[in-house]
SEMI-470527 format. One record per residue: residue in three letters; residue number from 1; x, y, z of N, C-alpha, C, O in turn. Coordinates in steps of 0.001 Angstrom, whole numbers, padded with zeros to 6 digits. Layout:
SEMI-470527
> aa/i/n.east/n.north/n.up/ca.east/ca.north/ca.up/c.east/c.north/c.up/o.east/o.north/o.up
> ala/NUM/X/Y/Z/X/Y/Z/X/Y/Z/X/Y/Z
...
end
This chain:
SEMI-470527
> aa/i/n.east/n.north/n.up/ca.east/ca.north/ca.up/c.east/c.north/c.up/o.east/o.north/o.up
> unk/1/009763/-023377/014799/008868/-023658/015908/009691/-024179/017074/010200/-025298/017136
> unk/2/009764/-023036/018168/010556/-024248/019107/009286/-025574/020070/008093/-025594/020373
> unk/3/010296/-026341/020197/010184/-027441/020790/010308/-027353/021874/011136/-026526/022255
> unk/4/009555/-028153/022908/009260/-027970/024512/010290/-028480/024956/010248/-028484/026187
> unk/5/011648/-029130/024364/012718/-029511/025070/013887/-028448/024546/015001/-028660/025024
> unk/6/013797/-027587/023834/013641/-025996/023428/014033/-025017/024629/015034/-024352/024896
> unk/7/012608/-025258/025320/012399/-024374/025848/012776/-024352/027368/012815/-023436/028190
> unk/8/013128/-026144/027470/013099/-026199/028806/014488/-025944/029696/014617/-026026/030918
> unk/9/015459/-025615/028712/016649/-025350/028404/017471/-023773/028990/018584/-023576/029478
> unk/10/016267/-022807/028648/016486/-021858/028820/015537/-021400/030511/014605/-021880/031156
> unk/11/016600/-020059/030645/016057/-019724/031797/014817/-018976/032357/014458/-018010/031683
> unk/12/014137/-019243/033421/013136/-017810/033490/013158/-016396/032865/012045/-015988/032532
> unk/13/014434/-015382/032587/014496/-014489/032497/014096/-014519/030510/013416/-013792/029786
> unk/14/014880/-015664/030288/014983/-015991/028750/013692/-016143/028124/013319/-015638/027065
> unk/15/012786/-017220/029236/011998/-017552/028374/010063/-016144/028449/009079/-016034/027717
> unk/16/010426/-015596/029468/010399/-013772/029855/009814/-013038/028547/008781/-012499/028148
> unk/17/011104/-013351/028133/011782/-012305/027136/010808/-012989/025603/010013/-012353/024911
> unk/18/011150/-014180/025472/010584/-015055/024024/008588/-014623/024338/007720/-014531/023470
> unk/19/008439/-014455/025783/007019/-014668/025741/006507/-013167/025193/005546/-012995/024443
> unk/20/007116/-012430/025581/006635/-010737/025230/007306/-010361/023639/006931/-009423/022935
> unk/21/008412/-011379/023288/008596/-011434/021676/007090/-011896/020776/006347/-011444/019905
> unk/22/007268/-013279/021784/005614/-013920/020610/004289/-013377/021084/003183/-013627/020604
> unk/23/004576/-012598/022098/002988/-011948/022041/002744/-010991/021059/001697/-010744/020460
> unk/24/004201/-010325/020946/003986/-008904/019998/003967/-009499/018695/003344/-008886/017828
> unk/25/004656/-010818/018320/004377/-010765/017251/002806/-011330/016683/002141/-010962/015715
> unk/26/002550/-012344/017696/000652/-012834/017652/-000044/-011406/016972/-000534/-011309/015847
> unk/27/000077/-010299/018055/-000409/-009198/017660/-000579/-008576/016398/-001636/-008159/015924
> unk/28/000777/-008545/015794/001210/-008025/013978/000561/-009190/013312/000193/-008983/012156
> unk/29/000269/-010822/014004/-000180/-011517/012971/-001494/-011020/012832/-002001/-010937/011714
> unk/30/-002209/-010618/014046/-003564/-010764/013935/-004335/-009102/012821/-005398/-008912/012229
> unk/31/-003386/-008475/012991/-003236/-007358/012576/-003292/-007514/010536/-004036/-007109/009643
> unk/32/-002287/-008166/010613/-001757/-009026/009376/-003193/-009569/009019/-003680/-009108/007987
> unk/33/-003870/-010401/009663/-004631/-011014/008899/-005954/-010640/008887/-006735/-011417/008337
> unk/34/-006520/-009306/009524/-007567/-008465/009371/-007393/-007476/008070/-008367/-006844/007658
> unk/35/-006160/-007376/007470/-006147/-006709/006286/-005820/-007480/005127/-005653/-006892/004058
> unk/36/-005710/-008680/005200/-005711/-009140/004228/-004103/-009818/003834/-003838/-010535/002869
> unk/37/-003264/-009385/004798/-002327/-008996/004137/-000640/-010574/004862/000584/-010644/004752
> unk/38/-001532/-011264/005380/-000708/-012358/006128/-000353/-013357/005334/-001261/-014038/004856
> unk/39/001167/-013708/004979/001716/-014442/004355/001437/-015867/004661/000771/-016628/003958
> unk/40/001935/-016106/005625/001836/-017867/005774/000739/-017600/007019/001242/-017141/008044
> unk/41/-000281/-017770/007028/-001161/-017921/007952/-001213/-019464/009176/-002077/-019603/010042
> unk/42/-000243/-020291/008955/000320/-020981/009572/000683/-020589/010507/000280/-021083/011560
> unk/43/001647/-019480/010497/002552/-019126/011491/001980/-018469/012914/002519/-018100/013958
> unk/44/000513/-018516/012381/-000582/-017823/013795/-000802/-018697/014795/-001120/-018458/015960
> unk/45/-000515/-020247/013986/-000683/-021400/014791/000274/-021931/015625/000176/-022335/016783
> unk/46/001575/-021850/014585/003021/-022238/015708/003391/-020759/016837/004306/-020950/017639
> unk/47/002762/-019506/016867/003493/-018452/017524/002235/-018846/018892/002587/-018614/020048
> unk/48/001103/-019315/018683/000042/-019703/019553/000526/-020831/020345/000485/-020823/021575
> unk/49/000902/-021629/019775/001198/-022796/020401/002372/-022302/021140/002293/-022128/022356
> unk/50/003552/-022044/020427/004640/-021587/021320/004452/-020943/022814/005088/-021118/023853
> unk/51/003198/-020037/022466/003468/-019359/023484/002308/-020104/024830/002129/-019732/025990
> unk/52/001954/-020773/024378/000902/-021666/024939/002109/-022558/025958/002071/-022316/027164
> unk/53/003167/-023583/025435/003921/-023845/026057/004849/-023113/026442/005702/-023881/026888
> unk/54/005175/-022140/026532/005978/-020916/027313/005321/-020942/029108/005906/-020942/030190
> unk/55/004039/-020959/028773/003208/-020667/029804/002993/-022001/030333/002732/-021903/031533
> unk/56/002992/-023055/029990/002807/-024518/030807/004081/-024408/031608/004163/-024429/032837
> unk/57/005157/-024276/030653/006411/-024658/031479/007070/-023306/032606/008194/-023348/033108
> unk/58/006127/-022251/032801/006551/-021115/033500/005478/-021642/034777/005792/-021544/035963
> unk/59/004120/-022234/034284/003587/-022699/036005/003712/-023668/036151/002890/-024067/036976
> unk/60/004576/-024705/035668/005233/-026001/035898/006380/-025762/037206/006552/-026383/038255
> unk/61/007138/-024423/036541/008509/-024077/037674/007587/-023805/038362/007459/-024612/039283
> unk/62/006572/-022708/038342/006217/-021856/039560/005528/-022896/040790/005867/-022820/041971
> unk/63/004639/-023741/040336/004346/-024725/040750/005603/-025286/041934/005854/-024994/043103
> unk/64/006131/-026128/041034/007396/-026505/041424/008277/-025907/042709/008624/-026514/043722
> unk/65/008474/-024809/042416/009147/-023719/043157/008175/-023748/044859/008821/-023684/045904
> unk/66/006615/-023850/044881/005716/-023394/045404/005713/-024880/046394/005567/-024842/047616
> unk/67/005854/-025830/045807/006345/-027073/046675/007235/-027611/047302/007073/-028237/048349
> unk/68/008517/-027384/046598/010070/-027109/047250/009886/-026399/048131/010733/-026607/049000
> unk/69/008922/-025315/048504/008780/-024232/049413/008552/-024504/050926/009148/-024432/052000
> unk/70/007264/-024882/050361/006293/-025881/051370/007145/-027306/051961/007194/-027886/053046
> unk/71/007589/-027448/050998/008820/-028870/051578/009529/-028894/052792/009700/-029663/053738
> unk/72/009961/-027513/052340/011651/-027154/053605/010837/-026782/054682/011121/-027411/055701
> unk/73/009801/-025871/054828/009264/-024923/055789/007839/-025383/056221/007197/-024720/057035
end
């Protein structure tokens, strides 16, 4: 499970990349667990959450970015 100090580490392009990893895999879970066939059904919860904070800390920058903006100009 990463950790939000994890994540905060890596860059826009990186964390991009992890978000369209754990969506596809959300997908195979949900897939997974309409047939019966999902091992640790846990793991629907940490790939949710993950990607839940993927997305805080992407409109945290954007945010961020959007005020620095407004700052200078």
């Amino acid at each position: 499970m990463a950790q939000i100090d994890d994540l905060k580490v890596k860059t826009d392009d990186q964390l991009q990349t992890q978000l369209l990893d754990l969506k596809r895999e959300a997908f195979n879970l949900r897939f997974q667990a309409a047939t019966n066939q999902l091992e640790k059904p846990s793991r629907v919860k940490e790939v949710r959450r993950t990607i839940a904070r993927i997305r805080t800390l992407q409109s945290e920058r954007a945010r961020k970015q959007t005020a620095d903006a407004a700052a200078q100009g």
